[in-house]
N, C-alpha and C positions, 0 to 999 in steps of 0.2 A: 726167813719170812720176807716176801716181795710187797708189802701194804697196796703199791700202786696196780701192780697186776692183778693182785688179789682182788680189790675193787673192781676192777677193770671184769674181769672174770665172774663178777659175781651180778654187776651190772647184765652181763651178755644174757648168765642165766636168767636172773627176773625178765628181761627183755622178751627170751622168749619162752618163758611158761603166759606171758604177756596177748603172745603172738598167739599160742597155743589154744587159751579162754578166746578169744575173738575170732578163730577159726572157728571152733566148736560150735558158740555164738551163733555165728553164720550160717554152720551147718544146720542150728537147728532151725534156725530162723527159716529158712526156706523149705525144713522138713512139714513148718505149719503152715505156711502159704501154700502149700503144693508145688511152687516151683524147682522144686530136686531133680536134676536130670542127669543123664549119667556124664555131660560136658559139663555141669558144674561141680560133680563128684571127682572128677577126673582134674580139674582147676582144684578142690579145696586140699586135696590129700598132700600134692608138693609141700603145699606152706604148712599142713599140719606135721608133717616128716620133718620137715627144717625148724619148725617151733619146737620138736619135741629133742630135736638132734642140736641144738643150740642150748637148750636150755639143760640138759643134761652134760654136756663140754665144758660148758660156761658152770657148771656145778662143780662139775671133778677136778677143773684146773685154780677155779677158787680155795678148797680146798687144800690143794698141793701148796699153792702160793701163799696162803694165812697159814697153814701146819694147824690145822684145826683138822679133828675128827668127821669124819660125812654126817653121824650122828649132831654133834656139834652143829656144825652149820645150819645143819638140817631143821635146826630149833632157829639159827637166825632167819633164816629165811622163810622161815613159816610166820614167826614172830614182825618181821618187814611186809610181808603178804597179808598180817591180816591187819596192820595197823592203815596198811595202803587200801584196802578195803574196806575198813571203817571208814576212812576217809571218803572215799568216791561214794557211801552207803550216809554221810552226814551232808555233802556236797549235792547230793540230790535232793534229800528230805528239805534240803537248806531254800535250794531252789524248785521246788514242785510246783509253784505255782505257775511259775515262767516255763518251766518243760512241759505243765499240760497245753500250759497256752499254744506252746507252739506247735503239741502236736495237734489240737482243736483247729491251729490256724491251716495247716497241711492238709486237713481230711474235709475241711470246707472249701479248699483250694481245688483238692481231687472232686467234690459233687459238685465246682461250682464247673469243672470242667468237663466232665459227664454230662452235666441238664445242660451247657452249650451244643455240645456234640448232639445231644437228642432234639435239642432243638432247632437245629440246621436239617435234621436230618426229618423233622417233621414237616417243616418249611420247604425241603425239596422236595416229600412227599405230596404238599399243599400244588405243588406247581405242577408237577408229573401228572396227578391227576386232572389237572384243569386243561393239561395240552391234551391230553386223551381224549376226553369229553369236545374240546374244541374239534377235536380231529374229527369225530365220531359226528359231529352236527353236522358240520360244515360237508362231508361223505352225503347225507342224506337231500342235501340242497343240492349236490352236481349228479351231474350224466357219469357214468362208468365210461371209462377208458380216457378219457379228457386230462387235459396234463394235470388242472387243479386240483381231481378228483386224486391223481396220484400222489398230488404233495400232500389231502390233507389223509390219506391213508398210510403216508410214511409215516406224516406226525403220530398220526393215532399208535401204528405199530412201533412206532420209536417208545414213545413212551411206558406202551403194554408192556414191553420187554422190558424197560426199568424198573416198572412197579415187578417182575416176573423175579426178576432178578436179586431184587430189597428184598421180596417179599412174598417167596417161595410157597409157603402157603395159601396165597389168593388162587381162588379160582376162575379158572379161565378155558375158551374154550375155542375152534377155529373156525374160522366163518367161512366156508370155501365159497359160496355167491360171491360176497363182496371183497375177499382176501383177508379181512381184518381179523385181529387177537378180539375175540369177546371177552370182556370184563363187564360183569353185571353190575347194576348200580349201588345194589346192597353190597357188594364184596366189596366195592369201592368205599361205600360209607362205612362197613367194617374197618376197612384200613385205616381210616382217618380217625376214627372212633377211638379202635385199640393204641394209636398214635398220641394223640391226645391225652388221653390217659396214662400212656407210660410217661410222657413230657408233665403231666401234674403232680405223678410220682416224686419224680424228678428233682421237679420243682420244690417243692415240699420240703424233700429231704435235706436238697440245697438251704433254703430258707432258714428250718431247723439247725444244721449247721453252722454255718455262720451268726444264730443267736448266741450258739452256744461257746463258739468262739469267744465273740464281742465280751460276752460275759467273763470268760475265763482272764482274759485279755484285759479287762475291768477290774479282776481279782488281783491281777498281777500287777498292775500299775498303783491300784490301792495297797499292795505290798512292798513297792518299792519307794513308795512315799511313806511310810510306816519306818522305811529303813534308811531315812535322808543320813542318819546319823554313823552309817555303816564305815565310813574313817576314823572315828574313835573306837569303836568296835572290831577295826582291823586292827590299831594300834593295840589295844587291850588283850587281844590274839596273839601278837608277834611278842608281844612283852611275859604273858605267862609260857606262851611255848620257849621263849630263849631261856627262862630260869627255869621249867623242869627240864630243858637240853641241860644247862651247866649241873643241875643238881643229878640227872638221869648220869651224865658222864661221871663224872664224881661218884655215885655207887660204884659204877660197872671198874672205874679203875681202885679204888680201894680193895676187890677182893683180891689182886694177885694173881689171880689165873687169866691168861690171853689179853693182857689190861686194852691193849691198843684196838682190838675188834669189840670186849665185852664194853669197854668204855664210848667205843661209838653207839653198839645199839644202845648203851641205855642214853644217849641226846637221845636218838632216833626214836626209844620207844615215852623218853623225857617228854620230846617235843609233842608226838601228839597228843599224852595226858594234859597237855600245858593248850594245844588247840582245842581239846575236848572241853575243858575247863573254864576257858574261853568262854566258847560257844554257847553253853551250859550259863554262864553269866550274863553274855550281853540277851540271850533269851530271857532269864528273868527281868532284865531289865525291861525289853520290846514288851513285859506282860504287866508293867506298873499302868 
């Protein structure tokens, strides 16, 4: 028996069935946004090969190293898997308040940067159409062919083509008298209309947002003054999980069989009864 390689070996495995859940993860993750394409398919499948060809190496050579059976093993490491999962499954319930928060602060961050974007973009609208109409007036006051008459026909046409451009839908139409892009003035006020509207949207949703952040953000800050006391509460943690480690070892090596791996998982599986236990305490405590 190799104890340190064995570890060593056994560590690679967890590492990457690790790798393996976060690939996956990934893959699904992007299966639900729509963003899957076949360059990100072709990116996840390497690391999903290497998670899965690591974590099975790192199984077989564990084994060889502890002279434990693959059955055998097969129960430690399922048994470390799910205690490490309870874990990260108590570590979020523990903190929910601060991971909505933070994702409440994110998604008000993303609307508050969308109703900027719309709103720049309503504001260039505001301007485009005001040099058009400038164009368009100032056309009607000159003589045709005249140099001013061309600048203010450029402007008009400059801008038509903007608004054509944004806002592919407007209608418009060509004026061969005068050279100009016609844009009527209802199409005009439609634009600005529909503009406005989507920027109150927008706006709205922004607003809403960010209440609801503030709020959540409010929950969490009244949660973590609720929890000033959370260093006697880590102490009272580490003290029951060190005595169900000593008392968990002490089973696992009194039976006799494989004493030095059975008497670790039971610290290991000692230790989290002793943090569950914990936890479970200083909760009632936080509910006097």
């Amino acid at each position: 028996m190799d104890w340190g390689k064995g570890m060593s070996s056994l560590s690679r495995s967890l590492s990457g069935v690790g790798q393996t859940i976060n690939t996956v993860n990934g893959f699904i993750t992007q299966m639900k946004d729509g963003t899957l394409n076949l360059t990100s398919i072709l990116t996840i499948l390497p690391s999903l090969i290497f998670g899965i060809t690591s974590a099975l190496r790192g199984f077989a050579d564990a084994a060889k190293y502890l002279t434990l059976s693959i059955p055998e093993l097969a129960i430690i490491v399922a048994i470390i898997g799910a205690i490490a999962f309870a874990i990260k499954q108590a570590s979020d319930a523990y903190n929910a308040d601060a991971i909505a928060s933070k994702k409440a602060a994110k998604a008000a961050r993303e609307l508050a940067d969308s109703y900027n974007k719309v709103k720049e973009a309503a504001e260039s609208l505001k301007t485009t159409i005001t040099d058009y109409n400038d164009g368009i007036d100032a056309m009607k006051k000159l003589s045709a062919g005249t140099e001013e008459y061309e600048e203010a026909l450029n402007k008009a046409n400059k801008a038509a083509e903007e608004l054509i451009e944004k806002y592919p839908e407007i209608e418009w139409s060509y004026n061969s008298l005068t050279g100009a892009i016609d844009i009527s003035k209802e199409a005009l006020e439609k634009a600005e209309r529909d503009s406005k509207n989507n920027l109150s949207q927008k706006e709205t949703a922004s607003k809403i947002a960010q209440m609801v952040a503030n709020e959540l953000q409010a929950k969490s800050n009244r949660t973590n003054l609720l929890r000033s006391d959370d260093k006697s509460r880590l102490e009272w943690a580490l003290a029951a999980g060190g005595i169900g480690a000593i008392g968990g070892a002490a089973a696992g090596s009194v039976t006799g069989i494989a004493a030095i791996p059975l008497g670790v998982l039971g610290a290991i599986a000692g230790s989290g009864a002793g943090f569950f236990g914990a936890n479970a305490l200083n909760d009632s405590q936080n509910s006097k």
